[in-house]
N, C-alpha and C positions, 0 to 999 in steps of 0.2 A: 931210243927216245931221248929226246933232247932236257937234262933235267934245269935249265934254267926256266923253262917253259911254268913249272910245277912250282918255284922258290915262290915262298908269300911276297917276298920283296918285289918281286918280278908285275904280280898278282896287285899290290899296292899302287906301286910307281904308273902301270897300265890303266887301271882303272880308277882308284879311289882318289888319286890327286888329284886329274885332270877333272871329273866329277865335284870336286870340292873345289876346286876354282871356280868352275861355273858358277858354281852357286853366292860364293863369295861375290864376284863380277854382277852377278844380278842383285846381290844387298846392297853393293856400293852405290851401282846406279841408280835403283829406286832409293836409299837415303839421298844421295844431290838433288835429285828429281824431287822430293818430299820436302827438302829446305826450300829448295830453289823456285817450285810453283804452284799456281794454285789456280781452281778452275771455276767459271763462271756460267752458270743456267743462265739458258737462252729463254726461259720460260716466266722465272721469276727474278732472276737479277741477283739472286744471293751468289757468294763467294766464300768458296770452301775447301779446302788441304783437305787430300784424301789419305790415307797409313800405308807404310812402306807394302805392307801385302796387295793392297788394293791396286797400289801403280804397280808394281810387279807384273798385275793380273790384267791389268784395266788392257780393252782388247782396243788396237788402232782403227782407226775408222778410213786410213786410206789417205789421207793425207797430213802433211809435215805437224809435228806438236800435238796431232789431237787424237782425244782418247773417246773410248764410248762408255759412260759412265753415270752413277743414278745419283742425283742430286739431295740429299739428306735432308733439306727443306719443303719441296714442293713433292719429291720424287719424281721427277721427269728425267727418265732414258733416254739417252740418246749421244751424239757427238759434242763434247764440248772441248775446245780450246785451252789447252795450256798457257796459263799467264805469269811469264818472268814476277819475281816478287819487286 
């Protein structure tokens, strides 16, 4: 039995870095994302920044920019458009 296999270091470098990158890569991008737009209801016209968890999570709708997400003024679900600040 091969014991580099067994070393915590081994155990570390394999899993928990590449893991903790991820997850760093997706705080970076939901903070730019969080500065950088803000989204507008098709329903009532308000405009509102959503919290870095929220874009994280917020699900794509299929196409380029846009997200599917609930409007904290009217509550209306649905697809809205990412808009450069």
């Amino acid at each position: 039995m091969n014991q580099d296999q067994t070393n915590p270091i081994f155990i570390l470098v394999q899993i928990v870095v590449p893991v903790g990158l991820g997850f760093l890569l997706v705080y970076k991008i939901a903070d730019i994302r969080t500065k950088t737009t803000h989204f507008v209801c098709p329903a009532c016209r308000s405009a509102f920044k959503l919290s870095k968890f929220q874009i994280a999570f917020a699900i794509k709708s299929g196409l380029l920019n846009e997200r599917i997400v609930t409007c904290p003024a009217c509550g209306y679900r649905g697809s809205m458009p990412m808009v450069k600040d």
